[in-house]
C-alpha positions as CSV (number, residue, x, y, z in Angstrom):
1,X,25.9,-64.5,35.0
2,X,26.6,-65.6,31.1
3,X,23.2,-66.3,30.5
4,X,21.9,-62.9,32.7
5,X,24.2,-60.8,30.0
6,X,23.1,-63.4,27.1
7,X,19.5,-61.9,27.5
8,X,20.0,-58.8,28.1
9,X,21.9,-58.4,25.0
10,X,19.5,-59.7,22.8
11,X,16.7,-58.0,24.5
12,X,19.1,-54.5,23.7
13,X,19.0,-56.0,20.1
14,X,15.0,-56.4,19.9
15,X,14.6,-53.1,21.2
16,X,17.4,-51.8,18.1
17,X,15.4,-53.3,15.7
18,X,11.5,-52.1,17.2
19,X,12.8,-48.6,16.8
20,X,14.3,-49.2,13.7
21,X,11.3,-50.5,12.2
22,X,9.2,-47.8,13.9
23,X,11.6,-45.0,12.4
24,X,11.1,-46.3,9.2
25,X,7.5,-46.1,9.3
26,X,7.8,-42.8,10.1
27,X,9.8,-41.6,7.7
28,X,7.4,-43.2,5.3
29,X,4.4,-41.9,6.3
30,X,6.2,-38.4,6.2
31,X,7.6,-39.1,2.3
32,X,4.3,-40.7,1.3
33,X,2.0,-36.9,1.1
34,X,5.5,-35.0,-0.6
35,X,5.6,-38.4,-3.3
36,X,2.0,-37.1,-3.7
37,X,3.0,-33.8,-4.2
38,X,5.9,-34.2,-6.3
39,X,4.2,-36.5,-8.8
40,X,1.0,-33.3,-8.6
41,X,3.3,-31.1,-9.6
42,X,5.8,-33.1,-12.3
43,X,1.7,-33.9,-13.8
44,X,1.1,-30.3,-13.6
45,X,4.4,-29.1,-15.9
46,X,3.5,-32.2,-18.0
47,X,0.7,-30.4,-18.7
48,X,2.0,-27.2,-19.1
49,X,3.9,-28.4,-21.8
50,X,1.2,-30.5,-23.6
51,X,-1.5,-28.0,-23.2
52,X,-2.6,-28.1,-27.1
53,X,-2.3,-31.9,-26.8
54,X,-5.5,-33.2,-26.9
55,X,-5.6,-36.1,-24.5
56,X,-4.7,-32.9,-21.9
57,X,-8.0,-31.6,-22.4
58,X,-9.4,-34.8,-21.2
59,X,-6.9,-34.7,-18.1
60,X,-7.7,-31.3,-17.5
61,X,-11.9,-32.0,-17.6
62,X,-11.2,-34.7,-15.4
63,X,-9.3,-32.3,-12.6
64,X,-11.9,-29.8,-12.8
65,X,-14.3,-32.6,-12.2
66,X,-12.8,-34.2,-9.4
67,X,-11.9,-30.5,-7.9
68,X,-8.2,-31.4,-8.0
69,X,-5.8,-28.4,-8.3
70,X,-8.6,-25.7,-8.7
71,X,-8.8,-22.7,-7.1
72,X,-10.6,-23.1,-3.9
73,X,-9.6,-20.3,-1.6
74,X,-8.3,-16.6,-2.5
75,X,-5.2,-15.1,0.8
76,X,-5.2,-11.4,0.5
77,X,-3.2,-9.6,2.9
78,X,-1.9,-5.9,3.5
79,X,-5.3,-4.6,2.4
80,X,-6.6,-2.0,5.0
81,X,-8.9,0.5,2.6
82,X,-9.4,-2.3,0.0
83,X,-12.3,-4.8,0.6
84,X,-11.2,-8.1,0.2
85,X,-14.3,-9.1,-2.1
86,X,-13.3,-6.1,-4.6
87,X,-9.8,-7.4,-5.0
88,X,-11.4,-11.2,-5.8
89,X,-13.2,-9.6,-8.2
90,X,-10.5,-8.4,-9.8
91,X,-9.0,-11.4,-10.1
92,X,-12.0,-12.8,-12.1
93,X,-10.8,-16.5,-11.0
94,X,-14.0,-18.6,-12.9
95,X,-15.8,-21.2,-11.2
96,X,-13.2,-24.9,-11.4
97,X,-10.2,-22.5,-12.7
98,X,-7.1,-24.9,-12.7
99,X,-4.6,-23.4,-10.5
100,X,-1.5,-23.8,-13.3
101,X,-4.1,-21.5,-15.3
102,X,-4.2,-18.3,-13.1
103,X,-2.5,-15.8,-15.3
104,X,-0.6,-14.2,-12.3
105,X,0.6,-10.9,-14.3
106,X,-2.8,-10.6,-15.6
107,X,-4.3,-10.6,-12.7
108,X,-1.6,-8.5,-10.7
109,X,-2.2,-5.9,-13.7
110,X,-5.9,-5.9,-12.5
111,X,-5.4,-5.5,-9.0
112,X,-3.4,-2.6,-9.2
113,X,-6.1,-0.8,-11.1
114,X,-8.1,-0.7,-7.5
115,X,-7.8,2.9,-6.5
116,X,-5.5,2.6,-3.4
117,X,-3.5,-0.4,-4.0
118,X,-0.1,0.9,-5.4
119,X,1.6,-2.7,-5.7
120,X,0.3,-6.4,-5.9
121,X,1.6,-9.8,-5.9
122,X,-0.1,-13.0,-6.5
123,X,1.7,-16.3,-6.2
124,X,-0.1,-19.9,-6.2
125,X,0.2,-22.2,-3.0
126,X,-0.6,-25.2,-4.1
127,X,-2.1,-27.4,-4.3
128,X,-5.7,-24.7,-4.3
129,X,-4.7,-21.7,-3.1
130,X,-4.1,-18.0,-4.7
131,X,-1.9,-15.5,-2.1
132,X,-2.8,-11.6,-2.8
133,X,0.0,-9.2,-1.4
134,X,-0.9,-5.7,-1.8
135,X,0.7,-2.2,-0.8
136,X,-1.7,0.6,-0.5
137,X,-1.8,4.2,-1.0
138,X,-1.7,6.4,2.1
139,X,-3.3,9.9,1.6
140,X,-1.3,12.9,2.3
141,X,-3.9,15.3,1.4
142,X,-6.8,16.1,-0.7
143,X,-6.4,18.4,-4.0
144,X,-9.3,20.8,-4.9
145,X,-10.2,20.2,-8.9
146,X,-13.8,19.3,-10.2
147,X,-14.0,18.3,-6.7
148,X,-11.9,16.4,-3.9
149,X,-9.7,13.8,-4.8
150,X,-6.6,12.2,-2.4
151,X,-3.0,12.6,-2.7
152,X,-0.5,10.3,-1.6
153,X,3.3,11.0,-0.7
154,X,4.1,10.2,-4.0
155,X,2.4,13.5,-5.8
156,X,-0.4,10.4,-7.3
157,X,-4.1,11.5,-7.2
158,X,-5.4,8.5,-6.9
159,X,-9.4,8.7,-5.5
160,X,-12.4,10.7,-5.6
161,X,-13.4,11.5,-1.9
162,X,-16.5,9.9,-1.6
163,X,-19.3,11.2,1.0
164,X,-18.3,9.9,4.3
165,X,-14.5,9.7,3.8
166,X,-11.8,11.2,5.9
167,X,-11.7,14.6,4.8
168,X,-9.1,16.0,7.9
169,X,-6.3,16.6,5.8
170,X,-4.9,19.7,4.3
171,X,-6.3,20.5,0.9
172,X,-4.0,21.9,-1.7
173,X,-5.7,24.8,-4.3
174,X,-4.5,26.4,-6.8
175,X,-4.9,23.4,-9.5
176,X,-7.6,22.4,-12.0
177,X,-8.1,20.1,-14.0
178,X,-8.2,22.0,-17.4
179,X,-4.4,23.0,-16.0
180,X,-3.3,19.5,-15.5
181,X,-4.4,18.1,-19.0
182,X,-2.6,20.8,-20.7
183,X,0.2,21.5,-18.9
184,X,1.1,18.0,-16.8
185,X,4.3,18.6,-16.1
186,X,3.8,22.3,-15.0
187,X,1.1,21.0,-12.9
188,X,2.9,18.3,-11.5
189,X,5.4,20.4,-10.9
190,X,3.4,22.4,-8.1
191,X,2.4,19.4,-6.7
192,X,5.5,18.2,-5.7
193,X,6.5,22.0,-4.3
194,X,3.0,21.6,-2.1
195,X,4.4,18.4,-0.8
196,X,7.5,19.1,-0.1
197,X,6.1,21.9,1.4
198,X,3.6,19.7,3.7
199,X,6.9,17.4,4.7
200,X,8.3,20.4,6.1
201,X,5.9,21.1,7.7
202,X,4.2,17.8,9.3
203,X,8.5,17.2,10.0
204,X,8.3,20.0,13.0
205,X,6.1,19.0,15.9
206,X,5.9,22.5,17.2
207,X,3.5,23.3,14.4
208,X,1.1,20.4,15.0
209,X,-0.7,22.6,17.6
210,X,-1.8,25.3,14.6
211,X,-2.6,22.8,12.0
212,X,-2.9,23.0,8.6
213,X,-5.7,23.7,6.4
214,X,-4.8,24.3,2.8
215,X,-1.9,25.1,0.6
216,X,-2.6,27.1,-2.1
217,X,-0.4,26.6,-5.3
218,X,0.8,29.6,-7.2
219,X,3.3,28.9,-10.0
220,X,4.1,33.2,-10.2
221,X,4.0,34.3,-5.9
222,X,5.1,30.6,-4.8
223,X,2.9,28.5,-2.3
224,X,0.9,30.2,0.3
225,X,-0.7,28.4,3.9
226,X,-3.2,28.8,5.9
227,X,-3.4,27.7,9.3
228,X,-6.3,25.7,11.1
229,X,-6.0,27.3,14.7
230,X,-5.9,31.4,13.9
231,X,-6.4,31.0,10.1
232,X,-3.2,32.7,9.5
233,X,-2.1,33.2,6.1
234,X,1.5,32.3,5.5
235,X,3.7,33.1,2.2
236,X,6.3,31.0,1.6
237,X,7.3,31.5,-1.9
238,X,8.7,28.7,-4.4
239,X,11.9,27.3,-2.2
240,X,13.8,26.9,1.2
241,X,10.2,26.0,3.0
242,X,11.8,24.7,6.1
243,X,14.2,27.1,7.4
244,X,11.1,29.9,6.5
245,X,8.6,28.3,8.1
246,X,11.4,28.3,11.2
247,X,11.8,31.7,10.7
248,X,8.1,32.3,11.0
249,X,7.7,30.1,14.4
250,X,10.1,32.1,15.9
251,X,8.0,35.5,14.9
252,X,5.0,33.7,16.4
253,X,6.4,32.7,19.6
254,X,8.3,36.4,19.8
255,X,4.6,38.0,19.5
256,X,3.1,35.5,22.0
257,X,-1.0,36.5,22.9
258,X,-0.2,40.0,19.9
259,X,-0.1,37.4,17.4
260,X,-3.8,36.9,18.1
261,X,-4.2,40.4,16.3
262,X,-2.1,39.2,13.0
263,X,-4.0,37.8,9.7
264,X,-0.8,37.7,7.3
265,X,2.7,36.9,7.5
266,X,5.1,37.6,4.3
267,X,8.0,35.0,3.9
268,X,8.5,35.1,1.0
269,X,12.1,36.9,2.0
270,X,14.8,34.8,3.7
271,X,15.9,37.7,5.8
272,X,12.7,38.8,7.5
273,X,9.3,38.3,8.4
274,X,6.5,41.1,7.3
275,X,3.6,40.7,9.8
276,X,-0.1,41.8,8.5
277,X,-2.7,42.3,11.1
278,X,-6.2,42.7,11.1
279,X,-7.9,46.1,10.6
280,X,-9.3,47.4,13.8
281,X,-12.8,47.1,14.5
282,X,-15.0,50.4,14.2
């Protein structure tokens, strides 16, 4: 019975020291790639800091060479208008670039000129990798100047509507372009009133059965709609949009199939609604 409980323990022992062994193997395999890394990246500060040395040059010929830390792949995400080759471009990343050479404001700067990115990021991943994070404009609606150009939420023209574009959204008149280079501020100004205007609007769903179709922008009479479904015309004036466009829901629902017959509805007043209709027919 000794010598049964002799073996066993030593056995118990062996087996200790097998995993042991075996853990440690493991754990060097796993430090062995992050040693790598490490030592990459203390090289690459080391270089950083003796970039006008000139044994770096040599160094740095020799990485390019060998296709160590270069830039070999471009991550863009959150682009859904932007093409992905358009926003490389930007980045103008030359053929062997060193990754600790990407100039990441530089090349943020560049992205953001791209007509419906509003924000970018770009990071490295090493050891060959550039990530591209960009927010993008969302049009609102289109404004009428030497031609169509898209809004977003934020009152920023941003794009030429190109042939072939989504052109379903209200379009806001009234503006030129002659106005908004003399008078920015005045013209911005009306922008933001047509916008707020639109939130007011697109806020309600009981309206979304009418639709919209323009907004035009007077800085004198105040803003004036016109609906999509009966082409009504709508003034609003310059302020309190929401609880007048209520005010005008109710009138339409209070006429029912006799609003068919109306062409105008006055607003302007927050106390009552002035209905226009059509001239008869001779």
């Amino acid at each position: 019975m000794a010598e049964s409980r002799k073996k066993k323990l030593v056995n118990s022992r062996r087996e200790l020291n097998r995993s042991r062994r075996q853990k440690k193997k493991r754990e060097f395999r796993t430090w062995v790639p992050k040693a790598v890394i490490i030592l990459m990246l203390v090289g690459c500060s080391l270089l950083l800091w003796t970039k006008k040395a000139d044994f770096a040059a040599g160094i740095r010929q020799e990485l390019r060479n060998r296709q160590l830390l270069t830039v070999k792949e471009v991550v863009v995400e959150g682009h859904y208008q932007t093409v992905k080759d358009d926003i490389v471009q930007q980045l103008e990343v030359d053929p062997g670039m060193l990754l600790f050479d990407a100039d990441l404001s530089l090349m943020r700067g560049r992205v953001e000129r791209l007509p419906y990115v509003q924000t970018a990021q770009v990071c490295r991943q090493w050891p060959d990798r550039l990530m591209v994070s960009v927010a993008e404009r969302v049009p609102v609606a289109m404004v009428n100047l030497d031609g169509l150009y898209y809004v977003d939420c934020h009152g920023q023209i941003f794009k030429r509507v190109e042939q072939g574009e989504e052109v379903d959204l209200p379009v806001l008149t009234g503006l030129n372009t002659e106005m908004l280079q003399k008078n920015p501020e005045a013209g911005r100004a009306m922008l933001t009133l047509g916008l707020a205007m639109l939130g007011c609007w697109q806020g309600e769903d009981d309206y979304a059965q009418e639709g919209l179709s323009e907004i035009h922008l007077d800085d004198t009479f105040g803003l004036t709609i016109y609906t999509r479904r009966h082409a009504w015309q709508v003034e609003l004036g310059l302020e309190a949009f929401g609880v007048k466009l209520q005010q005008w829901y109710k009138v339409v629902q209070y006429l029912g199939t006799e609003g068919n017959r109306a062409q105008r509805f006055d607003c302007r007043s927050s106390h009552a609604v002035v209905v226009g209709y059509q001239s008869a027919v001779q």
